[in-house]
C-alpha positions in Angstrom: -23.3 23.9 -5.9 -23.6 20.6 -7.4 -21.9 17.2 -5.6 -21.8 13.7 -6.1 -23.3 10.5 -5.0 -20.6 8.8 -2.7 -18.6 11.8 -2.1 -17.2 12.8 1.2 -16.2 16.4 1.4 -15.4 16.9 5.0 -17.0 17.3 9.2 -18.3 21.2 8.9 -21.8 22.1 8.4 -21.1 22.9 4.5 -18.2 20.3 3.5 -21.0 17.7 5.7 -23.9 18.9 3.8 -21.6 19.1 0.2 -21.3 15.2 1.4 -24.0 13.5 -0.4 -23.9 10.5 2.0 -27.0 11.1 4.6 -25.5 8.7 7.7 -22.8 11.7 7.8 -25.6 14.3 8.0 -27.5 12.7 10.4 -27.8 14.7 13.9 -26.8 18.2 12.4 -29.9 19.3 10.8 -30.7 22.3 9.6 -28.3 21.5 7.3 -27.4 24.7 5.1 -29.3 25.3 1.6 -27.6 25.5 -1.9 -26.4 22.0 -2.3 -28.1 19.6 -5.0 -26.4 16.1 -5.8 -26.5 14.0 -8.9 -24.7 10.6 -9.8 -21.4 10.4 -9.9 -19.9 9.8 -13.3 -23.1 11.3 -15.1 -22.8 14.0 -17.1 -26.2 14.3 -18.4 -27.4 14.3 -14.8 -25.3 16.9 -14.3 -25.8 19.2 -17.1 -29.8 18.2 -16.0 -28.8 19.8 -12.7 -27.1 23.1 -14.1 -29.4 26.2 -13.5 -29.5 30.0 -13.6 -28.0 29.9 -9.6 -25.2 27.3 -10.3 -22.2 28.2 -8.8 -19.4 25.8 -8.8 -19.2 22.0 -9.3 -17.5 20.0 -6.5 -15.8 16.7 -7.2 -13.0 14.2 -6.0 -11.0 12.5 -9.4 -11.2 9.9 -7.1 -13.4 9.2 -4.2 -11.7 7.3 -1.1 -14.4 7.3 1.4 -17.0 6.2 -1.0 -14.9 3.3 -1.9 -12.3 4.3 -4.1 -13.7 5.0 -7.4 -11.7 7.0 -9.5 -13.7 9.2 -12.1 -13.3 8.5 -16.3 -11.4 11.1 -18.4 -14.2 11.3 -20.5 -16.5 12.9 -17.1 -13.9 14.8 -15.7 -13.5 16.7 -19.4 -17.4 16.8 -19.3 -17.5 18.8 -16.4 -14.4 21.0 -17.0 -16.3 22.0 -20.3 -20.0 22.0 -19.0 -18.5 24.8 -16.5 -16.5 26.8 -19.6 -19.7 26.8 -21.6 -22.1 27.8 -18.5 -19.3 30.2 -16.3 -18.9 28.0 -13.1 -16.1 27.2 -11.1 -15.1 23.4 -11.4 -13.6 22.4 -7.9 -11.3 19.5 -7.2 -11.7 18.0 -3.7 -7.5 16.6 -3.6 -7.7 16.6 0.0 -7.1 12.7 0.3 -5.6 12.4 -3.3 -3.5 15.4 -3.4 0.2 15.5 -2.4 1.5 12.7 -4.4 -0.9 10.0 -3.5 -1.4 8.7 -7.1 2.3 9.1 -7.9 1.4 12.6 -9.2 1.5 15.8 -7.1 -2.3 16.4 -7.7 -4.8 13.8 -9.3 -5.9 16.1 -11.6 -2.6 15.3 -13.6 -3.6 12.2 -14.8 -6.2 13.5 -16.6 -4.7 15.1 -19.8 -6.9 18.9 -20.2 -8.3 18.9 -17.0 -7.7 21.7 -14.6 -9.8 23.0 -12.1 -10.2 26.5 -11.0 -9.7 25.9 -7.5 -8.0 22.4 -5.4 -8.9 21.6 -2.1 -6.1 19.9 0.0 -4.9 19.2 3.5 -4.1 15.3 4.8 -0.6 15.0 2.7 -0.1 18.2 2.6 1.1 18.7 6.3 2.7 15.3 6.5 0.6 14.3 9.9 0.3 17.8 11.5 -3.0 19.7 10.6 -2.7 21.7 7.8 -5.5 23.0 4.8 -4.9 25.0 1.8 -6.7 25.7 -1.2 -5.5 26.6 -4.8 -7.0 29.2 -7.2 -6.3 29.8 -10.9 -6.1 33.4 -12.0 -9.4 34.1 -12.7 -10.7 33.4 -9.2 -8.0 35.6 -7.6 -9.9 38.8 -6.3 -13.0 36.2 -5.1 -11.6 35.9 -1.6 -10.1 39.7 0.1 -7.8 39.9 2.9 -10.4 39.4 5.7 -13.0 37.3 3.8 -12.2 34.1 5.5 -10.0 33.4 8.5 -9.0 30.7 10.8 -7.6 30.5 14.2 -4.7 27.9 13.2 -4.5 28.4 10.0 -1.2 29.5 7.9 0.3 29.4 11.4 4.4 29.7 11.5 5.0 26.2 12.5 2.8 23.9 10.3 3.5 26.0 7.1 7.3 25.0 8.0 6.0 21.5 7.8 4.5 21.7 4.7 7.2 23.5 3.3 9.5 20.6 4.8 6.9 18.1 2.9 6.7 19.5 0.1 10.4 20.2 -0.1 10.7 16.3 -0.4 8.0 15.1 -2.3 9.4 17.4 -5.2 12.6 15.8 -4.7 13.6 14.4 -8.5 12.7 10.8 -8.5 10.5 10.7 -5.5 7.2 11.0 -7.3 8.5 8.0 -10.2 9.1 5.9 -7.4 5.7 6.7 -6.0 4.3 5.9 -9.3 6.8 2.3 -10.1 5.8 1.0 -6.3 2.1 1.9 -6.8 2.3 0.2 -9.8 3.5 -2.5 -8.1 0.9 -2.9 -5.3 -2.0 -3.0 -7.8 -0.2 -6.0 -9.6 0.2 -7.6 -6.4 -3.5 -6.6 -5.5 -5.0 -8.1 -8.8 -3.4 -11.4 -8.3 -4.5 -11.7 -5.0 -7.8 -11.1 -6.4 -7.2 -13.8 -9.1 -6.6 -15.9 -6.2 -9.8 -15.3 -3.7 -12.1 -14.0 -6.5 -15.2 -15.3 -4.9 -14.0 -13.0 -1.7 -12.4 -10.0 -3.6 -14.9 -9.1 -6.3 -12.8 -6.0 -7.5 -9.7 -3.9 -7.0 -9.3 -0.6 -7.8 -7.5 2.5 -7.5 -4.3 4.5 -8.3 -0.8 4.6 -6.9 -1.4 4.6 -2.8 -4.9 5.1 -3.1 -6.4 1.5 -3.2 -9.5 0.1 -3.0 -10.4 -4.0 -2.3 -14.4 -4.7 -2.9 -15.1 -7.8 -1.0 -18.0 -9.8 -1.3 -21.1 -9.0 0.3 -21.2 -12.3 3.1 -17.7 -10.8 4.1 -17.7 -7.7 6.2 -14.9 -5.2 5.3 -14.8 -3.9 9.1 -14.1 -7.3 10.0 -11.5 -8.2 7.5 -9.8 -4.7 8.6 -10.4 -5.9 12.7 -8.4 -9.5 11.7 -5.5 -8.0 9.7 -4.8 -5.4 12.2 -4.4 -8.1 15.2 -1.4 -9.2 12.1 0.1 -5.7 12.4 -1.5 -4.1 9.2 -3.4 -1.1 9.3 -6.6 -0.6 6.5 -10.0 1.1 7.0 -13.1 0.1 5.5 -15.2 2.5 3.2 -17.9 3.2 0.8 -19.5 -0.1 -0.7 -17.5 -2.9 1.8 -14.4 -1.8 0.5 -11.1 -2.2 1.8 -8.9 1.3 1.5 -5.3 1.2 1.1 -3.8 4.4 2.3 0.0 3.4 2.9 2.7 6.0 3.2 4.3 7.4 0.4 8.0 5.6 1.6 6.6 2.6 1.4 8.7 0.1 -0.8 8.3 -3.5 -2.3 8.9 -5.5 1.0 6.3 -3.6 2.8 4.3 -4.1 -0.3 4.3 -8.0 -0.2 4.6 -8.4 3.8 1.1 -6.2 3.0 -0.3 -8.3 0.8 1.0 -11.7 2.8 -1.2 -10.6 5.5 -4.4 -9.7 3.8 -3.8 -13.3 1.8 -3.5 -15.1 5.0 -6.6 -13.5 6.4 -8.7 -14.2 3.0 -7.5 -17.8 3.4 -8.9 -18.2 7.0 -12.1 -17.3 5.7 -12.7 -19.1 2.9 -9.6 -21.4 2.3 -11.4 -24.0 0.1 -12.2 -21.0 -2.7 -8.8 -20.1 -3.0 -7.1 -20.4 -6.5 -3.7 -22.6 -5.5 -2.3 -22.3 -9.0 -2.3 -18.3 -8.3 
């Protein structure tokens, strides 16, 4: 199975060893075999890595714990026909951008001709109570028999009523457009608060409520997260000192710009004399 550089798949001895970050795999060696990672993004590494025993390639359309970094159309229609042309199954980690987090109900629908033979999800998906669930496409039904895999909590009566309940609203009409309209408007109001501290914020990226803030090396994204907490807003650092925006999917413009008062204020206490004024 192929995976990607930055890529975070999960805490059990495959989804940790899929993870091609080695601070997660640290203390859990032997770690299984079967797993070989390339760059993410590159396709000719991939094909590269494509051999007789290829199985399946694993990705995330966009991958939160490496720092937000969403992948191009051009790689994710790459892979989906590299694993046509060569018989493999093209897997979609959507367990962090799944469940309307980009304003669609999977990533995978914002890239036009993409679709995986099997989505990964969970997070979303039980709306805070544990929950995972994978997705298949007709030709992988029959792979996985009554009695091939099993879990003690899984499909349990309780947090399948959950999900149901979730799902039940998130397909609501109009809650997904106004998903997409106030993601929309947190990336404006992200982008001009880079305009304004672009020494300190050296990119922004992301889609809908999956957000990323780069910050410049000298400033420790742990430690911006630490001060704007103490102000009442929640962020978590991740991948290359970026800042990840995860807010709830009810969020709407005044918790959008109290958000982004916060993170301003904090920017300005550490570097107030590089801030733009005029923006």
């Amino acid at each position: 199975m192929i995976t990607f550089s930055r890529s975070f798949h999960g805490r059990t001895l495959a989804t940790v060893t899929a993870t091609a970050q080695p601070k997660y795999q640290e203390g859990f060696a032997p770690l299984p075999e079967g797993f070989r990672y390339v760059p993410f993004g590159d396709l000719d590494a991939v094909r590269a890595a494509v051999g007789p025993q290829t199985c399946a390639i694993l990705v995330e359309p966009i991958q939160g714990e490496g720092g937000v970094h969403a992948a191009t159309p051009e790689f994710l229609r790459g892979l989906r026909d590299l694993c046509d042309e060569q018989g493999i199954l093209l897997l979609f980690d959507e367990v962090q951008t799944g469940v309307g987090r980009t304003g669609r109900l999977f990533a995978h629908e914002l890239y036009e001709n993409v679709v995986p033979d099997v989505i990964s999800l969970a997070k979303g998906l039980g709306g805070g109570v544990p929950i995972g669930a994978i997705l298949i496409t007709q030709k992988v039904v029959g792979t996985l028999v009554p009695g091939t895999h099993a879990s003690t909590f899984s499909g349990n009566p309780f947090v399948t009523a959950v999900s149901h309940a979730v799902l039940s609203e998130i397909l609501k009409p109009g809650f997904l457009d106004q998903v997409r309209e106030t993601g929309e408007f947190l990336t404006e109001r992200l982008t001009g608060l880079q305009r304004r501290h672009r020494k300190l914020v050296t990119a922004v990226r992301g889609v809908g409520f999956l957000q990323g803030i780069q910050l410049d090396e000298a400033v420790p994204a742990a430690k911006v997260a630490e001060m704007v907490r103490e102000l009442g807003l929640l962020l978590v650092p991740a991948g290359d000192n970026t800042l990840r925006l995860l807010p709830p999917l009810t969020i709407g413009r005044e918790e959008v710009l109290a958000a982004v008062t916060i993170l301003n204020e904090v920017l300005m206490q550490l570097r107030p004399e590089e801030a733009d004024a005029a923006e």
